[in-house]
PDB file of N, CA, C and O in Angstrom, chain B, residues numbered from 101:
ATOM      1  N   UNK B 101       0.841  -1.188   0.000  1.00  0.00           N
ATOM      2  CA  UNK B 101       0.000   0.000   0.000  1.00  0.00           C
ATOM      3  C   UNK B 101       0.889   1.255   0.000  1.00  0.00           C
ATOM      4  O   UNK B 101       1.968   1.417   0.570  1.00  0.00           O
ATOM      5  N   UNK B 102       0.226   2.060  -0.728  1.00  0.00           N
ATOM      6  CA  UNK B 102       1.371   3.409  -0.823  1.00  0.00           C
ATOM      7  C   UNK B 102       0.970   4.343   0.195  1.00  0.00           C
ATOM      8  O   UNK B 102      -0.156   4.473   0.674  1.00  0.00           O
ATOM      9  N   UNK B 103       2.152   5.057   0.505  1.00  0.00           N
ATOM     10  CA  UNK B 103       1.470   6.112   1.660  1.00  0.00           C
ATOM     11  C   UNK B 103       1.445   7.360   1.400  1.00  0.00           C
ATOM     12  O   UNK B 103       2.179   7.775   0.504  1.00  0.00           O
ATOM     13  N   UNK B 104       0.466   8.400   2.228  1.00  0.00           N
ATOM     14  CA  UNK B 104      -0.058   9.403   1.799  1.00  0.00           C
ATOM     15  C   UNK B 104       1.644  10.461   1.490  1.00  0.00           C
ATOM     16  O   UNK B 104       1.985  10.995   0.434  1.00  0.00           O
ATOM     17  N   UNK B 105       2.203  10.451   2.490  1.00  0.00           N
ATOM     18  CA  UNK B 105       3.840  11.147   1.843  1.00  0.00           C
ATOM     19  C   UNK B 105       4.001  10.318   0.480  1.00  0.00           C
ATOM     20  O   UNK B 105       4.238  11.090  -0.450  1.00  0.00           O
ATOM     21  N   UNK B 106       3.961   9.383   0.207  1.00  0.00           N
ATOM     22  CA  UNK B 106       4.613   8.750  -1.005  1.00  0.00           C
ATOM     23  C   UNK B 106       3.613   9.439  -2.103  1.00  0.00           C
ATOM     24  O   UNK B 106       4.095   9.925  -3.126  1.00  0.00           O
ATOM     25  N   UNK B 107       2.323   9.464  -1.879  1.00  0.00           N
ATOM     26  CA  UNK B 107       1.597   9.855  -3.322  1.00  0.00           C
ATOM     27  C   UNK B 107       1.751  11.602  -3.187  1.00  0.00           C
ATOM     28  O   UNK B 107       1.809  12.342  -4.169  1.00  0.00           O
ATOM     29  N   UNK B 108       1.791  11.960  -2.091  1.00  0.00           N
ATOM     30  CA  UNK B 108       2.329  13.650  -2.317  1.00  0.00           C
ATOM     31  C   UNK B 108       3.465  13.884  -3.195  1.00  0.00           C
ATOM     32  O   UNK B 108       3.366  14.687  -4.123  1.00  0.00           O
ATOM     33  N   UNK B 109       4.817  13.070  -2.908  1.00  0.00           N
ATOM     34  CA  UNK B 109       6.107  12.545  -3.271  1.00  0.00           C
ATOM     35  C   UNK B 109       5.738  12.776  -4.990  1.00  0.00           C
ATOM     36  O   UNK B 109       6.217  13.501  -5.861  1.00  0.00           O
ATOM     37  N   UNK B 110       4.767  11.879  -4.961  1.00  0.00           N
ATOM     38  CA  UNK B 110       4.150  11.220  -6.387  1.00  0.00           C
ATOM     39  C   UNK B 110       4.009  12.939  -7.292  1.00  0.00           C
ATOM     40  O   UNK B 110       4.567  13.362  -8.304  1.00  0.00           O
ATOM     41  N   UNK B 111       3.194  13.442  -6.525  1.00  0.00           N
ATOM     42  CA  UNK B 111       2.566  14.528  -7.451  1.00  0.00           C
ATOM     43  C   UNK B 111       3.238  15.827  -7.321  1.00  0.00           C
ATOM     44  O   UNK B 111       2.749  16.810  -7.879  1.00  0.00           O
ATOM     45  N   UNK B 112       4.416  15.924  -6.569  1.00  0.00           N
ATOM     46  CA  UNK B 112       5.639  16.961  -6.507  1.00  0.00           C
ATOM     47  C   UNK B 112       6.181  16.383  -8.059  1.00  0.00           C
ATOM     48  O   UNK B 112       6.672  17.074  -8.952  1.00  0.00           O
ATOM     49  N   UNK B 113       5.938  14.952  -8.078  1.00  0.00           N
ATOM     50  CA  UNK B 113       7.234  14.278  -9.112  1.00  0.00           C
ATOM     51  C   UNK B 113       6.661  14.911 -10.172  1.00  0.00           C
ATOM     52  O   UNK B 113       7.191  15.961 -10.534  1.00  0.00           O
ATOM     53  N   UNK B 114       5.406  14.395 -10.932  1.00  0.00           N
ATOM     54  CA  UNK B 114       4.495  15.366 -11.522  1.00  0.00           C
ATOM     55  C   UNK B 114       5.160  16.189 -12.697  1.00  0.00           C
ATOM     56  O   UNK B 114       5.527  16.005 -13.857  1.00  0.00           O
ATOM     57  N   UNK B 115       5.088  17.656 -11.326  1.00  0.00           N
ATOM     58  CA  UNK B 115       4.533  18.823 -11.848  1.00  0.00           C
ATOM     59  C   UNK B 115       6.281  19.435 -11.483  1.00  0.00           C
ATOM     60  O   UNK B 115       6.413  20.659 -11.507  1.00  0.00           O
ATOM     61  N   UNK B 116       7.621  18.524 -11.142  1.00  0.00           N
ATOM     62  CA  UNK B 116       8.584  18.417 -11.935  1.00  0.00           C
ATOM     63  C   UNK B 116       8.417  18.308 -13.065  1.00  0.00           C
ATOM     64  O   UNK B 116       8.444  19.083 -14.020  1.00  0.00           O
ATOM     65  N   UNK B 117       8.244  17.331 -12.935  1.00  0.00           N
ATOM     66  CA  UNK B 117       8.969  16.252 -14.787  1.00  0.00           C
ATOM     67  C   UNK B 117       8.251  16.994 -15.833  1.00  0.00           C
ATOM     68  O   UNK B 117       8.916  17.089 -16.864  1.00  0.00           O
ATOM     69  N   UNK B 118       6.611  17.778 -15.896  1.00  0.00           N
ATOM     70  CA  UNK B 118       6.429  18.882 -16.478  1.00  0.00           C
ATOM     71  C   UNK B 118       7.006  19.730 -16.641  1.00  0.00           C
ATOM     72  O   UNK B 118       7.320  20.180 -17.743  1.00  0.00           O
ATOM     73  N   UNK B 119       7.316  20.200 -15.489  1.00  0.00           N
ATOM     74  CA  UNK B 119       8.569  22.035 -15.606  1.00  0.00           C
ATOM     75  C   UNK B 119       9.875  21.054 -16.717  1.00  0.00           C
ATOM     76  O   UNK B 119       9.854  21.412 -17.895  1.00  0.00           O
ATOM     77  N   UNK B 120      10.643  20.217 -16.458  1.00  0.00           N
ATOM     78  CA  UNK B 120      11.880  19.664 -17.052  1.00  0.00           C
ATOM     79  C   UNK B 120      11.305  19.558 -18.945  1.00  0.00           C
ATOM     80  O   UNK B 120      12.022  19.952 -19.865  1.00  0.00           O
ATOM     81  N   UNK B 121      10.303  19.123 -19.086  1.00  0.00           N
ATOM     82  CA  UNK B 121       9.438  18.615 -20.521  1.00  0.00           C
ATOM     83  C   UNK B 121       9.126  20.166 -21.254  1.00  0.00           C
ATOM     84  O   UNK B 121       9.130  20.399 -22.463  1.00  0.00           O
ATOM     85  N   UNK B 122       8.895  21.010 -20.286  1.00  0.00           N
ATOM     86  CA  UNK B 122       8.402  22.141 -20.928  1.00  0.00           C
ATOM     87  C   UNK B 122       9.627  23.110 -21.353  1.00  0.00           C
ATOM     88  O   UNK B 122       9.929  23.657 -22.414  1.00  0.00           O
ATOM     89  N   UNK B 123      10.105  23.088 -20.274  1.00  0.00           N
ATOM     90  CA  UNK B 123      11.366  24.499 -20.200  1.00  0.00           C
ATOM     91  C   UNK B 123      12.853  23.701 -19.598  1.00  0.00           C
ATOM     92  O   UNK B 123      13.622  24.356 -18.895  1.00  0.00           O
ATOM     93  N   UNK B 124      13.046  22.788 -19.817  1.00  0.00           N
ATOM     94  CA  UNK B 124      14.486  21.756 -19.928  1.00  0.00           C
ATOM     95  C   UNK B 124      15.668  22.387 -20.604  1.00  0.00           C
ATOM     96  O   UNK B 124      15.207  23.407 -21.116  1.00  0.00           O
ATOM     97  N   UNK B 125      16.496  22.344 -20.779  1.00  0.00           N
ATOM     98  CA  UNK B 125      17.797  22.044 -21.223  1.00  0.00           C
ATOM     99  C   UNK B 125      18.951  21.648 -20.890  1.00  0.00           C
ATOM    100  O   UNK B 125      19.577  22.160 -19.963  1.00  0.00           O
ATOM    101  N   UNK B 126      19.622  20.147 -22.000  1.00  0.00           N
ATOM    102  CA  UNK B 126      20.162  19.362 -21.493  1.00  0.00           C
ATOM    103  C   UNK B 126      21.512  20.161 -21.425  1.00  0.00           C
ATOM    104  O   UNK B 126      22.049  21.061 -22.071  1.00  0.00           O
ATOM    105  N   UNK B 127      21.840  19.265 -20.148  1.00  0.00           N
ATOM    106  CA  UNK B 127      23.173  19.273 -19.722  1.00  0.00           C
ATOM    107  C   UNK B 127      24.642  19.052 -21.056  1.00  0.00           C
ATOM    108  O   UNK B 127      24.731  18.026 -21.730  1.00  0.00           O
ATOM    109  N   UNK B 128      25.189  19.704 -21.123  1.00  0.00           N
ATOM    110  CA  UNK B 128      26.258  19.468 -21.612  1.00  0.00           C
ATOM    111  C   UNK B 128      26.906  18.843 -21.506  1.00  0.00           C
ATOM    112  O   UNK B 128      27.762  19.335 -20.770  1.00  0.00           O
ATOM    113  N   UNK B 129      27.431  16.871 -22.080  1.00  0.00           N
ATOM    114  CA  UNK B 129      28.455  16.075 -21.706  1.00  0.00           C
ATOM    115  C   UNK B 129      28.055  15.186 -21.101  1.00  0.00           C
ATOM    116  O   UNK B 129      28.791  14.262 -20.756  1.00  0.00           O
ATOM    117  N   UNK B 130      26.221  15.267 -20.693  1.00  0.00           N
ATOM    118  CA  UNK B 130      25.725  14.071 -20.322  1.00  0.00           C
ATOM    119  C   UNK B 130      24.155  13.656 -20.695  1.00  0.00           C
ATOM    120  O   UNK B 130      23.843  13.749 -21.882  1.00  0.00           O
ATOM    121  N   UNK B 131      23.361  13.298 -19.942  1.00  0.00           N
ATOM    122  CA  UNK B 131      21.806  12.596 -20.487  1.00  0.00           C
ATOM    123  C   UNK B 131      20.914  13.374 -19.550  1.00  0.00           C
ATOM    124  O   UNK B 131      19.699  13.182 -19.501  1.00  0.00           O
ATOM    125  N   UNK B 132      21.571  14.281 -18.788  1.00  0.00           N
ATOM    126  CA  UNK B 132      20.884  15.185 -17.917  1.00  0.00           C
ATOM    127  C   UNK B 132      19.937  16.216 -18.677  1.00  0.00           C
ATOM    128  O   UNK B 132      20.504  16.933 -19.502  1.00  0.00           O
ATOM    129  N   UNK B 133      18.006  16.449 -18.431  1.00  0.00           N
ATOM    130  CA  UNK B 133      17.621  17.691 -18.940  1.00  0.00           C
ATOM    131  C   UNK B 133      17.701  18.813 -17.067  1.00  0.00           C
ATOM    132  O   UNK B 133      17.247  18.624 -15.939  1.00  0.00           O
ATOM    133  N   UNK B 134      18.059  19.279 -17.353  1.00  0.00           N
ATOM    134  CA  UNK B 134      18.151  20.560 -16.351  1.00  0.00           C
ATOM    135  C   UNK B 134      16.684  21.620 -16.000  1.00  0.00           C
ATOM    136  O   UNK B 134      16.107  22.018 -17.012  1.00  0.00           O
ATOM    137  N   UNK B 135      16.262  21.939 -15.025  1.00  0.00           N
ATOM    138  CA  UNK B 135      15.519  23.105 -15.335  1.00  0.00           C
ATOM    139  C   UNK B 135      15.822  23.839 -14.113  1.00  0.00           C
ATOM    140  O   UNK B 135      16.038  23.186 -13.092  1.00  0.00           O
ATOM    141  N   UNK B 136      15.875  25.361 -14.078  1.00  0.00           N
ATOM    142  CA  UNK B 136      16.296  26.311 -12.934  1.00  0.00           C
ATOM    143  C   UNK B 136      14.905  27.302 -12.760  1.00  0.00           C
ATOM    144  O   UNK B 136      14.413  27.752 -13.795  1.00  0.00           O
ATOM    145  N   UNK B 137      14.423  27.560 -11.748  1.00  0.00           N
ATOM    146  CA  UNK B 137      13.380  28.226 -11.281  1.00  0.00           C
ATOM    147  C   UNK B 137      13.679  28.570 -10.259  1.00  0.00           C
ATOM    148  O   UNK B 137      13.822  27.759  -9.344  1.00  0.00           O
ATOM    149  N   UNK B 138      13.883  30.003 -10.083  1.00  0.00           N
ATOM    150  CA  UNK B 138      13.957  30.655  -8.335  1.00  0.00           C
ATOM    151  C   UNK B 138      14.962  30.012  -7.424  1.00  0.00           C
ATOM    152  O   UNK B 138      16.093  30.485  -7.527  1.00  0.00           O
ATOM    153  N   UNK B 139      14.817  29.116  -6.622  1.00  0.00           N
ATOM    154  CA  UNK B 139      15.542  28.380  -5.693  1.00  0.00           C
ATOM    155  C   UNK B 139      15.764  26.760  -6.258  1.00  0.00           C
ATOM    156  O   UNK B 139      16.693  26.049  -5.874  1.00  0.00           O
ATOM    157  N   UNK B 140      14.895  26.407  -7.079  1.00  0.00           N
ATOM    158  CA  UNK B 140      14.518  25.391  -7.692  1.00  0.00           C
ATOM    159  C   UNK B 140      15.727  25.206  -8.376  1.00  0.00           C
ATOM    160  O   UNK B 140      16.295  26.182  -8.866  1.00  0.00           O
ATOM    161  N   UNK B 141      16.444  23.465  -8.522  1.00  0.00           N
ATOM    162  CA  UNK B 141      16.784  23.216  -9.914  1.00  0.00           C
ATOM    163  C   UNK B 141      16.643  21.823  -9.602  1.00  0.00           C
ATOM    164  O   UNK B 141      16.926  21.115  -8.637  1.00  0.00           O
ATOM    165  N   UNK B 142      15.972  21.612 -11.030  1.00  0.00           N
ATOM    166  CA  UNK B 142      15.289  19.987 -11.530  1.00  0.00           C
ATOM    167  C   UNK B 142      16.268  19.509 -12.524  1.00  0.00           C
ATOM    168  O   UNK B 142      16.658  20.112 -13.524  1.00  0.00           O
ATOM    169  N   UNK B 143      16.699  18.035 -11.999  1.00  0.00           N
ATOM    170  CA  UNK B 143      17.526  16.982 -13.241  1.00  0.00           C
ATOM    171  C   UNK B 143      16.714  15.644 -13.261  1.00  0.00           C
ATOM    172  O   UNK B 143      16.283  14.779 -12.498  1.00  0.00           O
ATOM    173  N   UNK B 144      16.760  15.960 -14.487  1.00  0.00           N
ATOM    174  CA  UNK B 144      15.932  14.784 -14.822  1.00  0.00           C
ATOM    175  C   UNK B 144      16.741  13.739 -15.985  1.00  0.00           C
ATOM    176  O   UNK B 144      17.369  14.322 -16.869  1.00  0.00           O
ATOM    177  N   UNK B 145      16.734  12.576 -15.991  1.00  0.00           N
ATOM    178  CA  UNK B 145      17.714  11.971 -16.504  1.00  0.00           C
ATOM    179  C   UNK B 145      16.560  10.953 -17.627  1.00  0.00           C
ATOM    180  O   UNK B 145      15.930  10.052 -17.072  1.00  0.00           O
ATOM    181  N   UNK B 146      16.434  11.090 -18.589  1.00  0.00           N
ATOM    182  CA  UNK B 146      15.534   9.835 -19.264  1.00  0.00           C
ATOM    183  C   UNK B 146      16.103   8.675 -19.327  1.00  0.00           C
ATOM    184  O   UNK B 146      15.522   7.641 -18.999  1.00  0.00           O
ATOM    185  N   UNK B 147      17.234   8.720 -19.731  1.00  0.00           N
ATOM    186  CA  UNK B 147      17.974   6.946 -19.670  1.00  0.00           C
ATOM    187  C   UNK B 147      17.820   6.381 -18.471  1.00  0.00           C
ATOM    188  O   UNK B 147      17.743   5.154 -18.529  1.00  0.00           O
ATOM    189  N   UNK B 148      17.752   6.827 -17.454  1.00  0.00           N
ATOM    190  CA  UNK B 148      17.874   6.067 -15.940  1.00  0.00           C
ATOM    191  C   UNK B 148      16.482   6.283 -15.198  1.00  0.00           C
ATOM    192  O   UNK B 148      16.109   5.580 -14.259  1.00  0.00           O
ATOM    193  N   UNK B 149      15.682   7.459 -15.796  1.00  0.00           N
ATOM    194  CA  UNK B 149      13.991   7.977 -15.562  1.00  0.00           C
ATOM    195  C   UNK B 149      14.536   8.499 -14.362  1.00  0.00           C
ATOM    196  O   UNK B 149      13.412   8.784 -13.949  1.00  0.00           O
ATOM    197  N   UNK B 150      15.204   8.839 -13.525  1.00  0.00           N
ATOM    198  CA  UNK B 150      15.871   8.956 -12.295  1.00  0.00           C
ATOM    199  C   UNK B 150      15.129  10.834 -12.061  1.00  0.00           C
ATOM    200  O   UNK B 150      15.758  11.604 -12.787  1.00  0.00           O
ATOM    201  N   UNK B 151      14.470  11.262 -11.575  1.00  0.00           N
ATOM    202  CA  UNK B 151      14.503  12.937 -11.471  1.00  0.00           C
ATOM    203  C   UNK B 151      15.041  13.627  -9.843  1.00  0.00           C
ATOM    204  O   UNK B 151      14.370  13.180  -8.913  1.00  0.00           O
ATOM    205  N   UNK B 152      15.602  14.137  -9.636  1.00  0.00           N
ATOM    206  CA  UNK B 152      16.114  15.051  -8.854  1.00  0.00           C
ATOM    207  C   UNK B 152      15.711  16.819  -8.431  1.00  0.00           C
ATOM    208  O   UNK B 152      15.592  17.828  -9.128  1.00  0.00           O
ATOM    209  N   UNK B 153      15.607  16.595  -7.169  1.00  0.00           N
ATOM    210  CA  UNK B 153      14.626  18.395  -6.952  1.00  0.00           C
ATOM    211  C   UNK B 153      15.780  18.940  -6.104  1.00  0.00           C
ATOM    212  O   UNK B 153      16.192  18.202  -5.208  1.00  0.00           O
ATOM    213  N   UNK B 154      16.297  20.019  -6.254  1.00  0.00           N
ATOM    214  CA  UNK B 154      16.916  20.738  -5.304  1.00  0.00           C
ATOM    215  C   UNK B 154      16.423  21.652  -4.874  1.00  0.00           C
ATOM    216  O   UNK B 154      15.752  22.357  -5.629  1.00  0.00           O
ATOM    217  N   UNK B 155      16.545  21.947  -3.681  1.00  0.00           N
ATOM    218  CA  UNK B 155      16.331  23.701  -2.961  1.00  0.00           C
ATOM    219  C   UNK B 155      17.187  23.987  -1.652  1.00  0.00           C
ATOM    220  O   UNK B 155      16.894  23.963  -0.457  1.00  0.00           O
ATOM    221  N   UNK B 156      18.387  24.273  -2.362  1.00  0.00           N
ATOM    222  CA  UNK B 156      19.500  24.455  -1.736  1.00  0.00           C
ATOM    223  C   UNK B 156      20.013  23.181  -1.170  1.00  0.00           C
ATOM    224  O   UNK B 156      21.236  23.091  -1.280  1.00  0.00           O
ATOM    225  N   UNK B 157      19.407  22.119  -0.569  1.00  0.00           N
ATOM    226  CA  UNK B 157      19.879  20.900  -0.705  1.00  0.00           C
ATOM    227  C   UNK B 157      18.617  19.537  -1.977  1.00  0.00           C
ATOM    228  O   UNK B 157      17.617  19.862  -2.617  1.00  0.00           O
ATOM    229  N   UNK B 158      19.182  18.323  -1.887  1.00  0.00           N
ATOM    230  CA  UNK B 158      18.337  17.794  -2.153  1.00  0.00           C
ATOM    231  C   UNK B 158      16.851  17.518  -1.265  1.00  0.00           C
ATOM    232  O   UNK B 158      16.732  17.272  -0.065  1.00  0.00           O
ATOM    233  N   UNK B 159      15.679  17.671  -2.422  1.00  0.00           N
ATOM    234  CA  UNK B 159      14.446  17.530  -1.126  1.00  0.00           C
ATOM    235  C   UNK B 159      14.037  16.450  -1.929  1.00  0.00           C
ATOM    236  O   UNK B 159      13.197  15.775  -1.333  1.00  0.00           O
ATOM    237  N   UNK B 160      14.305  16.028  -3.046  1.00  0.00           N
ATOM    238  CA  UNK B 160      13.362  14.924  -3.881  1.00  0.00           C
ATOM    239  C   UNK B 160      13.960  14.306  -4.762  1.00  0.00           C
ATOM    240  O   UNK B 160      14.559  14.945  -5.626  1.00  0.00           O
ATOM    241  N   UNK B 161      13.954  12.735  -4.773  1.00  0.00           N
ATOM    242  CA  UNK B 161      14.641  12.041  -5.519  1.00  0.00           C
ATOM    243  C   UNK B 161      13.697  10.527  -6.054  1.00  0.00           C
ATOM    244  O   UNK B 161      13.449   9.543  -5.357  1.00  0.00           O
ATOM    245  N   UNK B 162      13.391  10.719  -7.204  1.00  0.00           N
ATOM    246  CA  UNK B 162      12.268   9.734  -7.898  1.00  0.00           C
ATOM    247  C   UNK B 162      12.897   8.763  -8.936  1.00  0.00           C
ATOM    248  O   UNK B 162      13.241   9.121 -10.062  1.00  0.00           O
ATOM    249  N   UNK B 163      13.027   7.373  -8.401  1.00  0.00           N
ATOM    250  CA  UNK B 163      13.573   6.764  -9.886  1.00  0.00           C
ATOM    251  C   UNK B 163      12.294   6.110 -10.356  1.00  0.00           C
ATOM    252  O   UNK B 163      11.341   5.833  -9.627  1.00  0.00           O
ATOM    253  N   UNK B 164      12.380   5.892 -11.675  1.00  0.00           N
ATOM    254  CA  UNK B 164      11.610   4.636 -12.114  1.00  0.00           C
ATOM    255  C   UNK B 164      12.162   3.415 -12.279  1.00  0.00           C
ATOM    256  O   UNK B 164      13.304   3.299 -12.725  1.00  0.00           O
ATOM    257  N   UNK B 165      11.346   2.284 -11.909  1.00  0.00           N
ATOM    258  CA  UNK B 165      11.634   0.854 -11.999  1.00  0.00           C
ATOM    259  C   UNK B 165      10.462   0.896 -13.087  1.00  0.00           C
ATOM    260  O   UNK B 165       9.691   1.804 -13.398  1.00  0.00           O
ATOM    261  N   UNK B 166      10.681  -1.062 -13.786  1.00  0.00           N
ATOM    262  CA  UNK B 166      10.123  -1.273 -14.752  1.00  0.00           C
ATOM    263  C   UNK B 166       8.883  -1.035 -14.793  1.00  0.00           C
ATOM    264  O   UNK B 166       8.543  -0.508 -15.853  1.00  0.00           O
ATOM    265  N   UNK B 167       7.966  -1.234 -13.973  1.00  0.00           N
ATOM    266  CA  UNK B 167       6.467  -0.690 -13.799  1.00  0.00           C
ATOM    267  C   UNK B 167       6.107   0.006 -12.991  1.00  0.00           C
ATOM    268  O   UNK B 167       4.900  -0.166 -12.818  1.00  0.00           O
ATOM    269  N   UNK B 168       6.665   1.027 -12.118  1.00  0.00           N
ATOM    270  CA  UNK B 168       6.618   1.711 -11.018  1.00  0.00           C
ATOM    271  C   UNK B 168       7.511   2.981 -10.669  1.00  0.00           C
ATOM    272  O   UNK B 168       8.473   3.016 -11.437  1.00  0.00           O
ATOM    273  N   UNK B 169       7.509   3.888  -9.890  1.00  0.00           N
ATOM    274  CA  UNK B 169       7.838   4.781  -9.541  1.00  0.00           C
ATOM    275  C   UNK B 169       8.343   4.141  -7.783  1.00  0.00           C
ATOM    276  O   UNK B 169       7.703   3.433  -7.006  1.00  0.00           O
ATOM    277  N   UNK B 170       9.685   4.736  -7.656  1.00  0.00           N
ATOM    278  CA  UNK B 170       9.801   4.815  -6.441  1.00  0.00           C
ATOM    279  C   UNK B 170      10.438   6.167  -5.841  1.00  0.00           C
ATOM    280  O   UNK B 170      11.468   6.759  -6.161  1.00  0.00           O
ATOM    281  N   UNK B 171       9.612   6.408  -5.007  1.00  0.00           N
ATOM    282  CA  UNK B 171      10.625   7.262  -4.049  1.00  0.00           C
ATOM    283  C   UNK B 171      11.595   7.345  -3.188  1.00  0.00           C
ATOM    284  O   UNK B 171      11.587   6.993  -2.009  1.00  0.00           O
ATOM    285  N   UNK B 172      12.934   8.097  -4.160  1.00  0.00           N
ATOM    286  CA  UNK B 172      14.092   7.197  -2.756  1.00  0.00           C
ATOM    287  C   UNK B 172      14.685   8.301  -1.882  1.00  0.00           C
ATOM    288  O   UNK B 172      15.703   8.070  -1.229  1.00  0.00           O
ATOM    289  N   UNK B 173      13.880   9.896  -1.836  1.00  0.00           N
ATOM    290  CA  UNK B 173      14.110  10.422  -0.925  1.00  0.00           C
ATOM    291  C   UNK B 173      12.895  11.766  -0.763  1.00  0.00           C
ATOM    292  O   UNK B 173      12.936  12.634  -1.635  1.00  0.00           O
ATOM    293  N   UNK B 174      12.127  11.862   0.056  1.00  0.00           N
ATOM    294  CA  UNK B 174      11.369  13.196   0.429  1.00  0.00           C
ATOM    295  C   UNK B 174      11.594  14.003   1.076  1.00  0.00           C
ATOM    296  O   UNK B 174      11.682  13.515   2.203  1.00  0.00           O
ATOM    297  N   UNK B 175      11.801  15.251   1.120  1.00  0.00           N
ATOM    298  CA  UNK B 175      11.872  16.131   2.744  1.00  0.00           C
ATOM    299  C   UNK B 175      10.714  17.283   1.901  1.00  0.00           C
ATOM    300  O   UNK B 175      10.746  18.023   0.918  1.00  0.00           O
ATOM    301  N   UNK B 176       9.633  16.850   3.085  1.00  0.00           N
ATOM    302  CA  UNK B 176       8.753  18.632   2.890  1.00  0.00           C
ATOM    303  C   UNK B 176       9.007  19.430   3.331  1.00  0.00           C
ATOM    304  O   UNK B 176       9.593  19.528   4.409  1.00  0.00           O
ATOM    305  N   UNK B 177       8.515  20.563   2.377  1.00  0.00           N
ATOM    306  CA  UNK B 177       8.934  21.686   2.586  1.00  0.00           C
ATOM    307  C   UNK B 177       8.478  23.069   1.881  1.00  0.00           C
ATOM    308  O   UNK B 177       7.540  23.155   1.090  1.00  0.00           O
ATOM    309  N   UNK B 178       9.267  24.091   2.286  1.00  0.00           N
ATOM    310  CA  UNK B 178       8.652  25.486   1.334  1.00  0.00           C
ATOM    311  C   UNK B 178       8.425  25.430   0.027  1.00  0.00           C
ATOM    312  O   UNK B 178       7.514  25.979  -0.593  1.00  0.00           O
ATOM    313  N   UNK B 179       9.674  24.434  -0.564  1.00  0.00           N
ATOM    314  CA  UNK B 179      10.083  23.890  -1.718  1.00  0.00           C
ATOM    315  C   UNK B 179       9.116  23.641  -2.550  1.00  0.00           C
ATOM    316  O   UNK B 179       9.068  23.920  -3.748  1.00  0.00           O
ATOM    317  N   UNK B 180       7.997  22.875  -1.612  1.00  0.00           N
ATOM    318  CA  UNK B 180       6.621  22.253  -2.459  1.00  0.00           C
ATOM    319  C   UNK B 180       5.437  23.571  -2.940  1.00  0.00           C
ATOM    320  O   UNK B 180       4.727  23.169  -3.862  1.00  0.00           O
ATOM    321  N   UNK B 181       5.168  24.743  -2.584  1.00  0.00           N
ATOM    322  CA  UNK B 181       4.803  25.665  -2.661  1.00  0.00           C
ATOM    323  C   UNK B 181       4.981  25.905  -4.034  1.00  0.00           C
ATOM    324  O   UNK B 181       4.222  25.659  -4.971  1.00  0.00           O
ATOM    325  N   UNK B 182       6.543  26.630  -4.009  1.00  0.00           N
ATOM    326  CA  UNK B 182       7.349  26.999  -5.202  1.00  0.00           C
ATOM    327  C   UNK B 182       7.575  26.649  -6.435  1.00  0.00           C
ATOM    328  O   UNK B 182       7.796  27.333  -7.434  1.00  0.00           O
ATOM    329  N   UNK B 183       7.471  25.091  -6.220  1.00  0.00           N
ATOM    330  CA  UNK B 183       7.231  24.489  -7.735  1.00  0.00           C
ATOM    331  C   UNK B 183       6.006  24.055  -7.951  1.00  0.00           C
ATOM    332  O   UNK B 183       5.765  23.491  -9.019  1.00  0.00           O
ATOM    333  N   UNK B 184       5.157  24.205  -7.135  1.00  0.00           N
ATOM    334  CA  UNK B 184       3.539  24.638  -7.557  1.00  0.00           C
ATOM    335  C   UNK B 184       3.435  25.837  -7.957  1.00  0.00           C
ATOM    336  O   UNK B 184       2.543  25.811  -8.804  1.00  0.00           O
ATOM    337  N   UNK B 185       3.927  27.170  -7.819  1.00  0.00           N
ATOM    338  CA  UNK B 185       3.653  28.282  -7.961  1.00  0.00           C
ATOM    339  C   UNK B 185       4.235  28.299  -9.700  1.00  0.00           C
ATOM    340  O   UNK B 185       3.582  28.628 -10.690  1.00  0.00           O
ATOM    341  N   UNK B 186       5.502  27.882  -9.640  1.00  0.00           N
ATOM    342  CA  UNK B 186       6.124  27.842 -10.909  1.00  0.00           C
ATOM    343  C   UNK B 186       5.507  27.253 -12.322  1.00  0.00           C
ATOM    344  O   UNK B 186       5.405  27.582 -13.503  1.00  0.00           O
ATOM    345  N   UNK B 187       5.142  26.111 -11.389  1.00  0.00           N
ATOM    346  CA  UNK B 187       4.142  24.973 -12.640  1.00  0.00           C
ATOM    347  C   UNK B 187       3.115  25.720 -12.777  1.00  0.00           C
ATOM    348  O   UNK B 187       2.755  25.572 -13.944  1.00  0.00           O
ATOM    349  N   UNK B 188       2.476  26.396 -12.286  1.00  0.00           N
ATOM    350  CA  UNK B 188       1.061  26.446 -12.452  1.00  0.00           C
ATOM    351  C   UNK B 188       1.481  28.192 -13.560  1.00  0.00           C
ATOM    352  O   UNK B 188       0.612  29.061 -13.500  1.00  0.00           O
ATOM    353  N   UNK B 189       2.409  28.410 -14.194  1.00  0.00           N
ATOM    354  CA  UNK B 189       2.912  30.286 -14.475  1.00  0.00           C
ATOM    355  C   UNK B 189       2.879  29.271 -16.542  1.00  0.00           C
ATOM    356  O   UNK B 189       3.152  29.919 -17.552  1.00  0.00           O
TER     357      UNK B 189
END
């Protein structure tokens, strides 16, 4: 059973991987798409599905497995606000 942090987790991942799809650009020298917003910066990796949230440290770290999403790190925070505010512009 998934838990209510994990499907929050879930829908931070979201309305990342949107901001990265919309306004991305890849990294230079690797498989990284990048996106920078305010305090925000999103890596998102397609070969590995792996996405990454920073705000000043890491707060979010999402890989994909073959049929699933896992979350392999959360910390809430102001963070979650901000890239709601961003996604939604």
């Amino acid at each position: 059973m998934i838990s209510t942090t994990d499907i929050r987790a879930l829908e931070l991942y979201e309305l990342a991987l949107s901001l990265v799809e919309a306004k991305g650009t890849p990294v230079s020298g690797s498989t990284i798409v990048e996106c920078r917003a305010g305090k925000l910066t999103i890596h998102y990796s397609a070969k590995t599905g792996r996405l990454e949230v920073w705000h000043l440290s890491k707060v979010l770290t999402v890989k994909r497995l073959p049929r699933s999403l896992k979350v392999a790190h959360y910390t809430p925070g102001e963070w979650e606000e901000e890239l709601e505010v961003v996604a939604a512009k």
